[in-house]
N, C-alpha and C positions, 0 to 999 in steps of 0.2 A: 386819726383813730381816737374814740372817743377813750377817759381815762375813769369816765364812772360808772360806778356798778352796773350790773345790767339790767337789776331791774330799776332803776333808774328812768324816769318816761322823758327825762332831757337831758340823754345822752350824746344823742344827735342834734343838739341844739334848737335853738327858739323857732317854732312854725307861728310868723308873724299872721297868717291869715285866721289862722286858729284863736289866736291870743285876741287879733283886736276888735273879733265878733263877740269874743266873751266879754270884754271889757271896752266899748270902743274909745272912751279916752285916752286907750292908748296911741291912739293914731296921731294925736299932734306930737308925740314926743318919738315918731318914727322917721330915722334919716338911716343915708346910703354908708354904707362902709366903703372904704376904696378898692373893692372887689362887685360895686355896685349892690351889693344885697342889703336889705332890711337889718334894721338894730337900732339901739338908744346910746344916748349920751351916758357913760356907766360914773360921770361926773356930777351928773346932775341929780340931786335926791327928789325931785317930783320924778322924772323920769325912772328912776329904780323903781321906785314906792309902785307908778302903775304897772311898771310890770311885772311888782311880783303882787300886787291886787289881778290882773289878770290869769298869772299860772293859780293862784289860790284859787280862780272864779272858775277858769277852763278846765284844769284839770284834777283836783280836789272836790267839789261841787258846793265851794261857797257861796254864799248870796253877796256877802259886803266883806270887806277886809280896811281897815285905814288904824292909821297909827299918829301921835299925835306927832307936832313939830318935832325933829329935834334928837328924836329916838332912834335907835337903831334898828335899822331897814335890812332885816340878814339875804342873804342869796337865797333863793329855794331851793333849786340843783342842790347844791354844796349841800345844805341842810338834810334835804331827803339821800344825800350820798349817807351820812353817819347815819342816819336809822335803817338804812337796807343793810348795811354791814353791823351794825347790832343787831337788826335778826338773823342776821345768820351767826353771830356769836351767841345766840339766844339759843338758836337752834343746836349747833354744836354738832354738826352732819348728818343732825336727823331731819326731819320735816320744820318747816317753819311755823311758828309760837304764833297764832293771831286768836283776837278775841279777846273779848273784854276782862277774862280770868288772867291776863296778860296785863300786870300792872305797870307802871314807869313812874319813878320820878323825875321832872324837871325843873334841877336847881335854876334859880333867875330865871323864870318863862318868860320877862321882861311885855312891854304892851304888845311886841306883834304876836304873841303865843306859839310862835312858826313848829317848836319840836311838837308840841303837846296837841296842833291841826295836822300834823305831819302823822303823828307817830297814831292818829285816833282815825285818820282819812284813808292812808295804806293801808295799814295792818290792825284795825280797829283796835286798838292795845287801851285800855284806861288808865287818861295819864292827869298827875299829879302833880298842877304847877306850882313852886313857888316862887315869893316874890316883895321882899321888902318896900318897894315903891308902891305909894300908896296911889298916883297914878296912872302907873304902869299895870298894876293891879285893879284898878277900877277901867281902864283902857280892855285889860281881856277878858273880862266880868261879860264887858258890851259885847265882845266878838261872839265870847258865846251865846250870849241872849238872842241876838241878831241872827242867828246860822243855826238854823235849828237839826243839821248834821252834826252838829258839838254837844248837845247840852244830855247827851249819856254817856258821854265816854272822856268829859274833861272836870276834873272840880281845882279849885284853887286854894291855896292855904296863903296866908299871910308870916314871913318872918318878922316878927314884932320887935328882937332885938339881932340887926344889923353886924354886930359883934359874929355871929356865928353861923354855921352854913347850914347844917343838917339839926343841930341843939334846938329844941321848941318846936318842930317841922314833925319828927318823926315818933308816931305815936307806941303805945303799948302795943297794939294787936295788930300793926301793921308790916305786910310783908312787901316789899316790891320787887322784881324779876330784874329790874335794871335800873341803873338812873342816867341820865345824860345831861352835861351841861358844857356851856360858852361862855368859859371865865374872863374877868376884863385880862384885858392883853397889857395897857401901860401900866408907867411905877407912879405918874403923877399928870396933872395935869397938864401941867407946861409938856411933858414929852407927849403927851397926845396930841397938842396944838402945834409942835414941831413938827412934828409927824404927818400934821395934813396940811402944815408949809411945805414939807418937802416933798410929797406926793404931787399938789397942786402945780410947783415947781416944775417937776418932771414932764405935768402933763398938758405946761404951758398954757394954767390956767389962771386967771386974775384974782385979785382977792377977795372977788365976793364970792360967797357960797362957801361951801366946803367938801372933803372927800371923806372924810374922819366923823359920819352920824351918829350920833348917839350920847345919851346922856351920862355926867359923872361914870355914876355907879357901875353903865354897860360899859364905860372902856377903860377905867383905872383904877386901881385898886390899890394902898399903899405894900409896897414891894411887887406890885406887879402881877402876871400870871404865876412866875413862880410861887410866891407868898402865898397865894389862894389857892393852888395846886397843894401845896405842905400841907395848909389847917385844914382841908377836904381831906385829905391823906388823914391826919388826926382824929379828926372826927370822924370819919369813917371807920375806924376798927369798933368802937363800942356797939356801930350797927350789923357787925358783920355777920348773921344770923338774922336778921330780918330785908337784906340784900342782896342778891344773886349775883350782879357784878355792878360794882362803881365804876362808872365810864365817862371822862371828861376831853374835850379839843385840847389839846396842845399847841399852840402853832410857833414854838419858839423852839429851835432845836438844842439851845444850851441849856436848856434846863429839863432835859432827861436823862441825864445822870444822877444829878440830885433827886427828882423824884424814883427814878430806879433805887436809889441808894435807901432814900424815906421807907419806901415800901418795903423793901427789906428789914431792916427796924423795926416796920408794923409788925413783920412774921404775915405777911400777905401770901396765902396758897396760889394763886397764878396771877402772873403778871402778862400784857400783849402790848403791844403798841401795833396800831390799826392804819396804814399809809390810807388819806382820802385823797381826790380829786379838790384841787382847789387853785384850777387855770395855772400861774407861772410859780405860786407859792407852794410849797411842801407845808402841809398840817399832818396831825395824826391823832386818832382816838386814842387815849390813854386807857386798858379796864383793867380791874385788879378785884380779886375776890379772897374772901376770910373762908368760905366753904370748901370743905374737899370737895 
């Protein structure tokens, strides 16, 4: 039984005959699983990259999607699991919030843009990426230029200084309904390259390539997820009147006490943690709001 939301459109897993009429280079990176059916190598980063250029082409209605070397290649599934469970925290048991009066922000949209095609392709929401990398930021500049189903309902701002998350980003007369982000997960470099020794290892794989994509800034962060969970937490209360709910991944379970504890401290009016789908791993959405 499938464990992602239901409206979710790959719930019931990858319809390879689907996928590889929309995009057909997927077809060389298509082998048997030992139950004979259709799949990819979830090793290999050209093989990911086409298949999630295919679910963006098949079922989104992209024309192009590509990312440069090097960058982080996120899931689609997973990704569209946290925006159908933010609209329904959006919604709040009433009807669901779509439409472009439906604002978002998206801390790090990094070069695949995936929340801010995501959250503009569902539920036509206008979303707000940003993004210190200046070519990660000229990477989803193209996506939108390229896809001319993006270019009403996605703009980009640039964080100019690095130092800070929402500080410089968030303006005088701007309101947003939500924000969502995928903060780096390690505390340093060396632990990320550990990380995808020991993945590699597990999954009796040689050492070329890797299983750990993405650059510096998507996967480490100094102190980690927790660290960037805290100064989001920080920075977060001065906007708490122009944000309806700050909503971030967690995917490390020892550090939701601490941010439980933070947000307390803020004087934060409701706090939720969100269980997603995310195959053998537990993640969760973090939201927290300053509004009654």
């Amino acid at each position: 039984m499938s464990t992602f939301h239901p409206r979710n459109l790959h719930r019931e897993g990858y319809d390879f005959d689907r996928l590889t009429k929309a995009y057909p280079p997927l077809r060389a990176h298509v082998i048997r699983n030992p139950a004979g059916g259709p799949t990819i190598s979830f090793s290999d980063p050209e093989a990911v990259k086409a298949l999630n250029t295919a679910l963006l082409i098949g079922y989104y209605g992209l024309q192009h999607w590509d990312i440069p070397e090097g960058y982080l290649c996120p899931p689609v599934p997973g990704r569209a699991d946290y925006l159908h469970h933010l609209a329904d925290l959006l919604a709040a048991g009433g009807p669901l919030l779509t439409g472009k009066n439906i604002r978002i922000l998206d801390i790090g949209t990094g070069a695949n843009l995936i929340y801010a095609i995501l959250g503009q392709r569902i539920y036509d929401w206008s979303v707000v990426g940003t993004e210190a990398d200046p070519l990660a930021l000229k990477t989803a500049k193209a996506l939108i230029d390229i896809n001319p189903v993006l270019q009403n309902g996605i703009r980009l701002r640039q964080q100019k200084d690095p130092r800070f998350i929402l500080e410089g980003i968030i303006r005088e007369q701007d309101f947003f309904h939500a924000t969502v982000c995928n903060p780096p997960f390690y505390a340093s470099e060396a632990e990320a390259a550990e990380a995808n020794a020991r993945k590699r290892k597990n999954l009796r794989l040689g050492k070329v390539g890797r299983t750990v994509a993405g650059q510096p800034a998507e996967l480490w962060t100094e102190g980690g997820e927790r660290s960037f969970l805290l100064q989001l937490i920080r920075e977060s209360r001065p906007y708490g009147q122009q944000i309806g709910w700050f909503t971030s991944l967690v995917s490390q379970k020892d550090n939701l006490e601490p941010l439980k504890h933070a947000l307390a401290k803020a004087a934060a009016k409701a706090v939720k943690f969100i269980p997603l789908a995310a195959g053998q791993k537990r993640v969760r959405v973090l939201a927290w709001r300053f509004q009654e």
